[in-house]
C-alpha positions as CSV (number, residue, x, y, z in Angstrom):
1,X,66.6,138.1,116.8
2,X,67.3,142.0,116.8
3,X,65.1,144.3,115.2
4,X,68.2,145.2,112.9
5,X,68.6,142.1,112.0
6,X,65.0,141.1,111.2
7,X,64.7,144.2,109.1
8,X,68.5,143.4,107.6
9,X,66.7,139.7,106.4
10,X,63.6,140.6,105.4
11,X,65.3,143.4,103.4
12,X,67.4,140.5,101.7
13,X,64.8,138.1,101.1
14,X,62.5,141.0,99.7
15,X,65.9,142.1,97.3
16,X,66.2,138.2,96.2
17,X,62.4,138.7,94.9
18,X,62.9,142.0,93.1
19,X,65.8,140.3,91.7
20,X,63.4,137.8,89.6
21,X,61.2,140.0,89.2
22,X,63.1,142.2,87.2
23,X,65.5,139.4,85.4
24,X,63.3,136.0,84.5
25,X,61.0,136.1,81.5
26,X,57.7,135.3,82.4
27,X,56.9,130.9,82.6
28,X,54.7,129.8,80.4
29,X,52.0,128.5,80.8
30,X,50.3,129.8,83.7
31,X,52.6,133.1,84.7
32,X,52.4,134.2,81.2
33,X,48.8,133.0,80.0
34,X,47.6,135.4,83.5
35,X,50.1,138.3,82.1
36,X,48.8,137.9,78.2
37,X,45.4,138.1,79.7
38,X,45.9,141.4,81.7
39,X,48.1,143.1,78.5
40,X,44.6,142.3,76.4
41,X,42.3,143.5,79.3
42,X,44.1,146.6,79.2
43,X,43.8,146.7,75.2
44,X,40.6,146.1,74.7
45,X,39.6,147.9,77.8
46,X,37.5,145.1,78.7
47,X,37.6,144.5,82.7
48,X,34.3,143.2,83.5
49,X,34.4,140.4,80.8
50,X,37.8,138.9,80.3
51,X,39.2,137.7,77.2
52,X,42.2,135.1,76.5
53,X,43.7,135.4,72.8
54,X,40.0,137.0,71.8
55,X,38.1,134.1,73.5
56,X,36.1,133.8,76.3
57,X,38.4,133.4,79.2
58,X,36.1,131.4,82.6
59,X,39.1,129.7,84.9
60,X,40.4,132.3,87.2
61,X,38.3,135.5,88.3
62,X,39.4,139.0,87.4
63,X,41.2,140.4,90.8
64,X,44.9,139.4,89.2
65,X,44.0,140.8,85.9
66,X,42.5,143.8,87.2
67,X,45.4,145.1,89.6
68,X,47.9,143.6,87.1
69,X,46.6,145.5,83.9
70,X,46.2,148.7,86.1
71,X,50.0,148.6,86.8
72,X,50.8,148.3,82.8
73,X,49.1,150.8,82.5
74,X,50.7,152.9,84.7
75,X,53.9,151.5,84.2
76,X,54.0,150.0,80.5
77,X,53.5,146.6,79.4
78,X,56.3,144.8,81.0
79,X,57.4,141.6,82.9
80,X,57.7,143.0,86.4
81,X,55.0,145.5,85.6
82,X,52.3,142.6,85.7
83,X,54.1,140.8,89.0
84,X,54.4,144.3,91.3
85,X,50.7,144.1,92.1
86,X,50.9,140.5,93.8
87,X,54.6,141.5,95.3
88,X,52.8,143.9,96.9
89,X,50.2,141.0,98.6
90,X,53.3,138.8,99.0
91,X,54.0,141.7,101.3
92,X,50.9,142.0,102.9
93,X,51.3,138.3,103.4
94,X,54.2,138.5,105.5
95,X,52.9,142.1,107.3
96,X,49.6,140.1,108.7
97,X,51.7,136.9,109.1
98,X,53.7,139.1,111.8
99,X,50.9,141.0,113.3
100,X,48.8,138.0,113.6
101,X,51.5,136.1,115.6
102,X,52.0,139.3,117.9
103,X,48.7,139.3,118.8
104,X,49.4,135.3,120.4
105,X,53.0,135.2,121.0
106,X,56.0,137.4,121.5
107,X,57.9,139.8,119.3
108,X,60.8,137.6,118.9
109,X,58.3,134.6,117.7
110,X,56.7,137.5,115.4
111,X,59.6,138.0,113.8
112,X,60.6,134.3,113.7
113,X,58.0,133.8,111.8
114,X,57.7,136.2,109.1
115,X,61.4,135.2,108.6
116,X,60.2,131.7,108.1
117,X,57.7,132.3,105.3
118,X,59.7,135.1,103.3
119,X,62.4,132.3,103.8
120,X,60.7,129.6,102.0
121,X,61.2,128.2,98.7
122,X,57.7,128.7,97.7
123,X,58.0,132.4,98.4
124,X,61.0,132.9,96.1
125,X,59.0,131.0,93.7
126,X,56.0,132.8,93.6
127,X,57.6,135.9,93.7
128,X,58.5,136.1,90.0
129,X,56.4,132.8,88.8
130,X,53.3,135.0,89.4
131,X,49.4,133.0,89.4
132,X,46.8,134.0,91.7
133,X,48.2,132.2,94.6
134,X,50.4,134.9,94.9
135,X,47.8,137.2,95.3
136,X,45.4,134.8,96.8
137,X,48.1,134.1,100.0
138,X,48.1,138.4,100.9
139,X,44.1,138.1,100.8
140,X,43.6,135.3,102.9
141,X,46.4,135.8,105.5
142,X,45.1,139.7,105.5
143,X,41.5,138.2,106.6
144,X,42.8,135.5,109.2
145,X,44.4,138.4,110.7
146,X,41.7,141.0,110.7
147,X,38.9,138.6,112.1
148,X,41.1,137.2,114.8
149,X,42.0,141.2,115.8
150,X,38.2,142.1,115.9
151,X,37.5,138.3,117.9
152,X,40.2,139.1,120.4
153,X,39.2,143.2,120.7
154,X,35.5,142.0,121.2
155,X,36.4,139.1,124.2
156,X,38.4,142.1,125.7
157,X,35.2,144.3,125.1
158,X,37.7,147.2,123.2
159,X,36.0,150.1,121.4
160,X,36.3,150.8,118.2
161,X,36.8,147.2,117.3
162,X,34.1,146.6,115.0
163,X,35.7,148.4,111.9
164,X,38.5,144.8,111.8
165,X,35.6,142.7,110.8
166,X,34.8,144.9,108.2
167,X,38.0,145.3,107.0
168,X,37.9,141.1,107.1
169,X,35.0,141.4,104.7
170,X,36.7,143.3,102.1
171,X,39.9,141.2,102.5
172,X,37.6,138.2,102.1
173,X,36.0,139.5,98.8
174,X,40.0,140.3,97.2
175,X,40.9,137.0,98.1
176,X,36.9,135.5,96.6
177,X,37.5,137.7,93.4
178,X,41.2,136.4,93.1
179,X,40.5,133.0,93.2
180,X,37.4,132.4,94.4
181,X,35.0,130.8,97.4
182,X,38.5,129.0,99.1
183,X,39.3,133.1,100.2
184,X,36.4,132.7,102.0
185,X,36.7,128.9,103.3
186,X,39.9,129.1,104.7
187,X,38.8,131.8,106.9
188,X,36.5,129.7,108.6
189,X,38.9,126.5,109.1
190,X,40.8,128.9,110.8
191,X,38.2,130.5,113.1
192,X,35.3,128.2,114.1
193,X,37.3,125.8,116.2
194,X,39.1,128.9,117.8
195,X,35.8,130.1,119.0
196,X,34.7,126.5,120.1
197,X,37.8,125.8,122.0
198,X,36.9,128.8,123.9
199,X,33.4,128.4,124.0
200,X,32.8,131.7,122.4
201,X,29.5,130.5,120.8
202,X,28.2,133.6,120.2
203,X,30.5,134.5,117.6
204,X,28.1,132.0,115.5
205,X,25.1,134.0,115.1
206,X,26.4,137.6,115.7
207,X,23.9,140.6,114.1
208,X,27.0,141.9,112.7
209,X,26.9,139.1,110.1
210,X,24.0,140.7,108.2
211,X,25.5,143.8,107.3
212,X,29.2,141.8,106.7
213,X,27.1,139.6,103.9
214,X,25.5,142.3,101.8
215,X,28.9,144.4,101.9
216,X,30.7,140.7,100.9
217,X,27.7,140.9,98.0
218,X,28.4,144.9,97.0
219,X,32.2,144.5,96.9
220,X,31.5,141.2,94.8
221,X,29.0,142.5,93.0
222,X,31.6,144.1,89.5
223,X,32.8,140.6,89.1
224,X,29.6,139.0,89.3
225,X,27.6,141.2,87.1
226,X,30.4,140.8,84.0
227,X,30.0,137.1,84.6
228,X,26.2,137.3,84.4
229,X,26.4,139.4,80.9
230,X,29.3,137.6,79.4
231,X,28.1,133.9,80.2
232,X,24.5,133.8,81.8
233,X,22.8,136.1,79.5
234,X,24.3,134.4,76.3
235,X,24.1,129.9,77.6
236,X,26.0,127.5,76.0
237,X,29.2,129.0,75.4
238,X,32.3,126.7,75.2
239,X,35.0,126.7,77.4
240,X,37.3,123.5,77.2
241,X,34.8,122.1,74.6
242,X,31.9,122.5,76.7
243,X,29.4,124.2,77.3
244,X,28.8,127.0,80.0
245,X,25.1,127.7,81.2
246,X,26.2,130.1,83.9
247,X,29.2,132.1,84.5
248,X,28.1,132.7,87.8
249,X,27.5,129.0,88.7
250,X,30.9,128.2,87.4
251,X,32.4,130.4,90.0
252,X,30.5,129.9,93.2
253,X,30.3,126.5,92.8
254,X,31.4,124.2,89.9
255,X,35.2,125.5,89.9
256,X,35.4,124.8,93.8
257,X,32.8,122.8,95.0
258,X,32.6,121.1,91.7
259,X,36.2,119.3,92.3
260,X,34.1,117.0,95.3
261,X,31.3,116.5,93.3
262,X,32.6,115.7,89.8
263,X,31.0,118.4,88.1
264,X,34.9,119.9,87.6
265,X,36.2,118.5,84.5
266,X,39.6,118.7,85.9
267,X,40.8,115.7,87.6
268,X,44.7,115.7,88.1
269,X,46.9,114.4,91.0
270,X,43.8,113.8,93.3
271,X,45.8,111.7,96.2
272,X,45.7,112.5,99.9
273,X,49.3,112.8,100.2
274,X,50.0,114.9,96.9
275,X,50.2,118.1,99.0
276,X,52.4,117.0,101.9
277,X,55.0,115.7,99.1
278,X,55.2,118.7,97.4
279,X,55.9,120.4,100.7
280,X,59.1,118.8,100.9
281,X,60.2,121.3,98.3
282,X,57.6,124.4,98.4
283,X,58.3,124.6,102.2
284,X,62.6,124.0,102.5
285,X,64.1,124.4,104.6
286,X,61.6,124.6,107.4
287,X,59.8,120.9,106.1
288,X,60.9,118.7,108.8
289,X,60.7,121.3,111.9
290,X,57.1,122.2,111.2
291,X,56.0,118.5,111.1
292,X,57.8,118.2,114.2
293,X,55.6,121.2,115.4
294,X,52.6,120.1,113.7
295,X,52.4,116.7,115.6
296,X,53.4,118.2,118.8
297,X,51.3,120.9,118.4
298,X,47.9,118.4,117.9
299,X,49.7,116.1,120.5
300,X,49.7,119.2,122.9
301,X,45.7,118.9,122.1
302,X,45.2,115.4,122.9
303,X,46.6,115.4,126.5
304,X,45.9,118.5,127.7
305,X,42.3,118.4,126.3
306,X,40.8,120.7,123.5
307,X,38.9,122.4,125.7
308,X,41.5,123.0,128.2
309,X,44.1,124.4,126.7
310,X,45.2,127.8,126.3
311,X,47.6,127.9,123.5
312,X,47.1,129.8,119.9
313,X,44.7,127.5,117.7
314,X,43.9,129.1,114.9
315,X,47.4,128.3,113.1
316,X,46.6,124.5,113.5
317,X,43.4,124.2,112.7
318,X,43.6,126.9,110.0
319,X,46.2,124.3,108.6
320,X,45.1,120.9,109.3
321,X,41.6,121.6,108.4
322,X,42.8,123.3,105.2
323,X,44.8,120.9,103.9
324,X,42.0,117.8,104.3
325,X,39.6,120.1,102.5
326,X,41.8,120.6,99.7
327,X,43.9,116.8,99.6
328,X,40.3,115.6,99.2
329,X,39.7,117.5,96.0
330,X,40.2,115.5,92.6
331,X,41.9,118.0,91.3
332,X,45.2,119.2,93.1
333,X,48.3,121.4,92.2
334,X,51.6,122.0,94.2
335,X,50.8,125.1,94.8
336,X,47.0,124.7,96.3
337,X,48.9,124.5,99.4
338,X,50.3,127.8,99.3
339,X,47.4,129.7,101.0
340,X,48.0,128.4,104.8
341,X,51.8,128.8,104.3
342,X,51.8,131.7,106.0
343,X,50.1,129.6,108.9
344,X,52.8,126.8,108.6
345,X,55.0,129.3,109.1
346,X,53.7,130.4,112.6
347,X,53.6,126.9,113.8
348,X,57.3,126.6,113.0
349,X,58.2,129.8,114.8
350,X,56.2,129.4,117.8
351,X,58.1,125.6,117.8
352,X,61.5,126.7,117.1
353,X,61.2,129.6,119.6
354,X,59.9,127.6,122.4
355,X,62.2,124.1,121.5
356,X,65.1,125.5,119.7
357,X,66.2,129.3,119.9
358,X,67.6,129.5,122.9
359,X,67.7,126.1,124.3
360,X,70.9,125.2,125.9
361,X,70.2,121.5,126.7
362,X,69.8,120.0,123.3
363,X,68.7,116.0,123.1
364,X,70.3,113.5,120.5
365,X,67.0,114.2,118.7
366,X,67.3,117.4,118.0
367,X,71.2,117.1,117.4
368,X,70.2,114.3,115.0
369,X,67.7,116.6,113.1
370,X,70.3,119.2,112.9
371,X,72.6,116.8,111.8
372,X,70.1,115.7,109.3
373,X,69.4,119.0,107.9
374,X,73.4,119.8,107.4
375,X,73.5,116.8,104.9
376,X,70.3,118.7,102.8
377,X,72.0,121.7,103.4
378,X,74.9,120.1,101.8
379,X,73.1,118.5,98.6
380,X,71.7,121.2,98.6
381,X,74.9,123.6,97.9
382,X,76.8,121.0,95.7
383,X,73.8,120.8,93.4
384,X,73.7,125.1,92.9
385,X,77.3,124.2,92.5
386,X,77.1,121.6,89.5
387,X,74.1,123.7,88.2
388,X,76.8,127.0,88.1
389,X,79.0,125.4,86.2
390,X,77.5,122.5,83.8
391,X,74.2,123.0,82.3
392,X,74.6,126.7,80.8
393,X,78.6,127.6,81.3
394,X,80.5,129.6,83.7
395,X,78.4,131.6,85.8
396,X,79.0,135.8,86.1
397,X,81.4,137.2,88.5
398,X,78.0,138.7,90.6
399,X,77.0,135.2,91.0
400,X,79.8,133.6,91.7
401,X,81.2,136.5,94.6
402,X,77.7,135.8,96.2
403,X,77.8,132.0,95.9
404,X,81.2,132.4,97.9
405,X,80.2,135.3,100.0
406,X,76.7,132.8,101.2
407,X,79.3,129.8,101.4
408,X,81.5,132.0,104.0
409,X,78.8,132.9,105.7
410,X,77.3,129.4,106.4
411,X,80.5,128.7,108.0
412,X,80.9,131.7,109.9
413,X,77.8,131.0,111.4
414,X,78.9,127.8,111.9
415,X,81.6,128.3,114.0
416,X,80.3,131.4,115.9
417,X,79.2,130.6,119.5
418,X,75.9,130.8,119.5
419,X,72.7,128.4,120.6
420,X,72.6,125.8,118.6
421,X,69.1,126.5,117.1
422,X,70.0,130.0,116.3
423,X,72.8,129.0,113.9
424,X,70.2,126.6,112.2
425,X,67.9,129.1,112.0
426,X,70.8,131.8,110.3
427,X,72.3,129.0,108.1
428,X,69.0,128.0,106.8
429,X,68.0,131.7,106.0
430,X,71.5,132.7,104.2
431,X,71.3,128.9,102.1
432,X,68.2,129.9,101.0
433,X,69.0,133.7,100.1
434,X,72.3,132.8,98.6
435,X,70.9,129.8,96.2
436,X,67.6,131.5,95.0
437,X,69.8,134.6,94.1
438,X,71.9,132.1,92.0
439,X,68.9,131.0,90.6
440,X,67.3,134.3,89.4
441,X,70.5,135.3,88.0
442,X,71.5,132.4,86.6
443,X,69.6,129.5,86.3
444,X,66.7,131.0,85.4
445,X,67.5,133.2,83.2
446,X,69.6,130.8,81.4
447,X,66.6,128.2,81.4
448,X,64.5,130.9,79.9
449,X,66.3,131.2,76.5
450,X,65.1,127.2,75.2
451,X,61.2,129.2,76.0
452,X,60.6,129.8,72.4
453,X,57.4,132.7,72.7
454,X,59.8,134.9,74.5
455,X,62.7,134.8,72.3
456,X,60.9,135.0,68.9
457,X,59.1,137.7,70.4
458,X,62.1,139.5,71.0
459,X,63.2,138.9,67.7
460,X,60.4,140.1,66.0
461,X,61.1,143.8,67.8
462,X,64.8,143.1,66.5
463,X,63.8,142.6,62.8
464,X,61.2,145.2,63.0
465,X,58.5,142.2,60.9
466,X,55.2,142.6,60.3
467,X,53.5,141.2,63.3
468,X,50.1,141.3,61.7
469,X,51.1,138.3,58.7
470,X,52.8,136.4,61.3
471,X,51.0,132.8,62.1
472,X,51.2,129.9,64.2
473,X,50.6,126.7,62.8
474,X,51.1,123.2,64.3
475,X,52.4,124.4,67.3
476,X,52.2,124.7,70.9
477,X,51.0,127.7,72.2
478,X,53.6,130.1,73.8
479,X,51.4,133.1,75.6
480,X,55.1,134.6,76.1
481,X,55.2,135.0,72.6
482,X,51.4,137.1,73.1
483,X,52.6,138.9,75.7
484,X,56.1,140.4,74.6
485,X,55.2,140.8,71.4
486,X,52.3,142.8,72.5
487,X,50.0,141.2,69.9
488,X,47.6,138.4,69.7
489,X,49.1,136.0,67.0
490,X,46.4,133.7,65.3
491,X,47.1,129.8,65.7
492,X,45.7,128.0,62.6
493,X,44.9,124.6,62.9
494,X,44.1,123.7,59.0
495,X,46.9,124.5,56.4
496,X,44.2,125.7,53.9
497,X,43.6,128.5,56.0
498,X,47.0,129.7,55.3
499,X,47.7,131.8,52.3
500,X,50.5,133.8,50.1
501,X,52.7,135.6,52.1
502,X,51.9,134.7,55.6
503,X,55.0,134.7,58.1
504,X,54.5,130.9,59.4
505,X,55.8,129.7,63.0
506,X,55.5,126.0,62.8
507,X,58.1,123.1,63.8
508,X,60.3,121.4,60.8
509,X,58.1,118.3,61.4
510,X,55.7,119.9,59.6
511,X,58.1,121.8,56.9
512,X,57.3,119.0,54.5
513,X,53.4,119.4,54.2
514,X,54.3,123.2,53.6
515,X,56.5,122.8,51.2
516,X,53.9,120.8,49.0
517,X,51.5,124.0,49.1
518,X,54.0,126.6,49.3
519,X,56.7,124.9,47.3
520,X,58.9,128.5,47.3
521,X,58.5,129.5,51.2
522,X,61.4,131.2,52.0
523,X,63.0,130.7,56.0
524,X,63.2,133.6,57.6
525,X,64.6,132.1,61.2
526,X,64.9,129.0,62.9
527,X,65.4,128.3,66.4
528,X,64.7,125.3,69.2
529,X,62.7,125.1,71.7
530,X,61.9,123.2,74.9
531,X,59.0,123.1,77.7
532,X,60.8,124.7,80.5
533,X,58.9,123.7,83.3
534,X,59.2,120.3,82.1
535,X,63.3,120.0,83.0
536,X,65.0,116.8,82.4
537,X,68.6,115.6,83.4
538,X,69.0,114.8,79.4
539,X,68.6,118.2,79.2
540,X,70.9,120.1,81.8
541,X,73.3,118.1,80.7
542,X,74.7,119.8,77.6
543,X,76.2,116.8,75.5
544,X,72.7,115.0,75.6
545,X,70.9,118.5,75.3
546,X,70.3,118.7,71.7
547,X,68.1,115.2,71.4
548,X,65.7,117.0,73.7
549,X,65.5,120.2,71.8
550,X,62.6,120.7,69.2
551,X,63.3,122.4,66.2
552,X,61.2,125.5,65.0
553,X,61.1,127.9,62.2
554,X,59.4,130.9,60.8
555,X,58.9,130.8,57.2
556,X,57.1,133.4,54.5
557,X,54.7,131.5,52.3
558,X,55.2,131.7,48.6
559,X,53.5,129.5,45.9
C-alpha cells in the first residue's frame, strides 16, 4: 500500500466518522445520558463531583465528562460538540496503533494495520455512539505504545528514553480516570509476558517504578479527591437503591474488581463466549482473518517454544490475556471488547501481510475463505440495499450516487489484476466505507426520528414553551430530551405531585388516570415513540410498524 493511498483511506474512513458525527442525534441511553451529564457539569460548574439529572452520578469516572463539557463550552452545547473530544482519542487510537506496529514490523504492515482498525465496524460505531470506550481505546492503546517504546529504547540502551515511561504514566491515568483500573490492567496483559519471553526480568522491579506510582497518584489525585468529598465524607448515599460507603472504593475496586467477586450489582451476559460472538459484528470485515491469525499466531508459540521465538508478542498476549480477564467478569457488554481492538487489528495486519498481500501461490483454503467472505460481502450489500429502500422510503440522491459509486468500485477492484489478497483487502475497506456512509446518512438518521427525547426537544425550541412547567410522568426516561432541550425536566412518579397548569409528557396509557384529576387537560402534541437500540423486523418493516410504536403526548393540566 502507497503512502497516497494509506493517507487517501484513512482520510475516507476519518470523513465517514465526521459524517455521524455531525448528522445522527445522540442514542439514548448511554451516548446521551454521558452528553446530558457533561451539558449539566458545564452548568453547574461542578467538575469534581458529577451530577446526573441533579443526583449523584457514581458509574463512570469524570475524564469523558471533563474533556466533553470543556468542548461545549468552547464550542456550544451541541451533538458533535460533546463527541470531538473522544474523535480526537479515536485518533490517537489509530496514531499509536501505527507507531506501535513500526516499532515490530514494516511500514507497509504499519499501515495495514491502522487501515484495519479505522476499517472496522466498531470504529464507525463508536465514532458517533460516543461512551467512554471511545475515549478509553486512545488511552490504552497510547500506553501500550509508550511503554513498549521506552522497553525497546532501554534493551537498545538509547538516551533519552526514560521520558516514554512517563508519558505511559500519564496515558495510564487518562485511560484510569476514563473508565477506570482496566486502563491500567490491560497494560500489563500486554507487557509482562513480553518481558518474560525475553527474559528481561528486570523490568519487574525497576527504581523507576517509584517515581511512575506517585505521579500515577498526583495526576489521579482531582478525581479522587471529588469522590472522597462527594461520597466518603457524606456514607450511605444511594445509588441504584443502595447504599454507597465510599466513592473511592467504588472506583478502585467494587466497579472492576467487584464484577469477580459479586460485590458489583450488575450481572448481565456473564458467558465466556459473549465477547467473541459480538465480535462477529464489532470486528467485520476482518472477523474470520484475525482468528485465522490468532490461532496461528499462539500455534507459532507452541512449536517454536515461548521462549524461543522472536516474533512481536505483545499484540497476542495483550489480546488473549485481555479477553479471559474480561469474558470471566459477570458482567459483560459488546463493547468491553473494544479496548484491545486496536491489538486485533495488528495481529490481522502482520497475518495478512505475511499470508495474503502479496502472495502469489494461494491454497484452496485461502481461496475458500475469500470465497466465503464474497457471500458476506454480498449479504452484506443487498441488506444496505433493502434497508435504502423499505424501512424509511427512497433514499437522497448523495446516498444513492455513493451506494453506486462503492458498488463500481467493488467490481473494479474486482477485476483489476492485482494479488489476490490485495483486492480483499480494497473490497473489504470500500464495503465498509460505502455502507457506514449509507448508514449515517440514512439509516440512522431516519431511525433517530421514532427517539422521542430528541424530537420533543426540538419541538419545544419550535413552539418556544415554557420548559420550566414541562413534566414527565409515567414515562421512560429520554436523556436526549435533557440534553437538546438544555434543561433538566423533572420525572414524577406520583400523580398527586402534579398540579394546575403543568405541561405533562406521559404515554396515552395513562391519559385516563389524568383525565379523572384534570378532567379539562388540554393536548398540546402527540407523537410515538420507539426504543431505538432495540430494532425489530416488525418494525423496519413499514406495514407492521405502527403495532410497535408507543403513543405519547404532552398535555397542559387543567381542573
Amino acid at each position: 500500500m502507497s503512502k497516497n493511498t494509506f493517507a487517501l483511506l484513512l482520510f475516507a474512513c476519518v470523513g465517514v466518522y465526521l459524517v455521524g458525527s455531525f448528522m445522527i442525534p445522540l442514542m439514548d441511553i448511554d451516548a446521551s445520558q454521558y452528553a446530558s451529564i457533561s451539558r449539566e457539569m458545564l452548568e453547574r460548574k461542578s467538575f469534581l463531583q458529577v451530577f446526573d439529572l441533579g443526583k449523584d452520578y457514581l458509574d463512570k469516572p469524570p475524564m469523558l465528562f471533563w474533556l466533553s463539557a470543556l468542548s461545549m463550552k468552547i464550542f456550544g452545547v451541541h451533538d458533535w460538540a460533546y463527541r470531538i473530544p473522544s474523535l480526537l482519542f479515536l485518533g490517537a487510537a489509530l496514531y499509536a496503533t501505527y507507531k506501535f506496529t513500526q516499532l515490530f514490523y514494516s511500514a507497509q504492515i504499519a499501515r495495514l494495520a491502522t487501515i484495519i482498525l479505522a476499517c472496522s465496524q466498531a470504529f464507525f460505531l463508536i465514532a458517533h455512539d460516543v461512551r467512554t470506550d471511545t475515549m478509553l481505546v486512545g488511552w490504552v492503546m497510547l500506553s501500550i505504545y509508550l511503554l513498549s517504546k521506552w522497553s525497546q529504547g532501554v534493551v537498545q540502551q538509547k538516551k533519552g528514553i526514560t521520558v516514554f515511561f512517563f508519558y505511559a504514566i500519564f496515558a495510564i491515568a487518562g485511560g484510569m480516570m476514563t473508565k477506570g483500573p482496566i486502563a491500567l490492567v490491560v497494560p500489563i496483559l500486554a507487557m509482562a509476558p513480553h518481558w518474560v519471553i525475553n527474559k528481561q526480568w528486570s523490568f519487574f522491579y525497576k527504581p523507576i517504578y517509584i517515581p511512575g506510582i506517585i505521579l500515577l497518584a498526583i495526576l489521579l489525585f482531582p478525581m479522587s479527591w471529588g469522590l472522597y468529598q462527594q461520597y466518603d465524607l457524606h456514607p450511605g448515599k444511594l445509588i441504584n437503591d443502595r447504599p454507597i460507603k465510599s466513592g473511592l472504593e467504588f472506583f478502585y475496586w467494587t466497579q472492576s474488581f467487584g464484577r469477580y467477586t459479586g460485590q458489583n450489582f450488575y450481572k448481565e451476559m456473564g458467558y465466556f463466549t459473549f465477547l467473541l460472538e459480538n465480535m462477529f459484528w464489532s470486528f467485520l470485515p476482518w472477523i474470520f482473518v484475525f482468528l485465522w491469525a490468532l490461532f496461528a499466531k499462539g500455534y507459532s508459540f507452541i512449536t517454536e517454544g515461548v521462549f524461543k521465538t522472536r516474533t512481536e508478542s505483545i499484540s497476542f498476549f495483550g489480546f488473549v490475556l485481555t479477553y479471559l480477564v474480561l469474558s470471566r467478569s459477570q458482567a459483560q457488554l459488546p463493547h468491553y471488547i473494544f479496548v484491545v481492538f486496536p491489538l486485533a487489528a495488528i495481529l490481522t495486519a502482520q497475518h495478512w501481510g505475511h499470508y495474503l498481500w502479496d502472495n502469489k501461490t494461494i491454497s484452496k483454503f485461502i481461496k475458500g475463505l475469500f470465497g466465503f467472505h464474497l457471500f458476506i460481502f454480498t449479504i452484506l450489500i443487498i441488506a444496505a440495499a433493502l434497508i435504502a429502500f423499505v424501512p424509511f422510503g427512497r433514499i437522497q440522491a448523495i446516498a444513492l450516487i455513493v451506494g453506486v459509486v462503492a458498488l463500481i468500485l467493488i467490481i473494479c477492484i474486482l477485476l483489476s489484476k492485482q494479488s489476490l489478497g490485495k483486492k480483499w483487502f480494497y473490497v473489504s475497506v470500500v464495503l465498509m466505507l460505502g455502507l457506514n456512509t449509507f448508514m449515517n446518512t440514512h439509516f440512522y438518521p431516519n431511525l433517530l426520528k421514532y427517539q422521542w427525547g430528541n424530537q420533543l426537544a426540538e419541538m419545544i425550541k419550535q413552539k418556544g414553551w415554557d420548559q420550566n412547567k414541562i413534566v414527565l410522568y409515567k414515562i421512560p426516561n429520554s436523556n436526549a430530551l435533557h440534553f437538546y432541550g438544555q434543561h433538566v425536566f423533572p420525572n414524577v412518579k406520583d400523580s398527586l405531585q402534579l398540579k394546575e397548569g403543568d405541561w405533562v409528557v406521559t404515554d396515552w396509557a395513562n391519559d385516563s388516570s389524568l383525565k379523572l384529576q384534570f378532567p379539562n387537560c388540554i393536548q398540546k402534541y402527540k407523537s410515538n415513540r420507539f426504543h431505538v437500540t432495540m430494532l425489530s423486523l416488525p418494525f423496519l418493516n413499514p406495514a407492521t410498524r405502527k403495532n410497535e410504536l408507543t403513543p405519547f403526548e404532552v398535555v397542559m393540566l387543567k381542573k
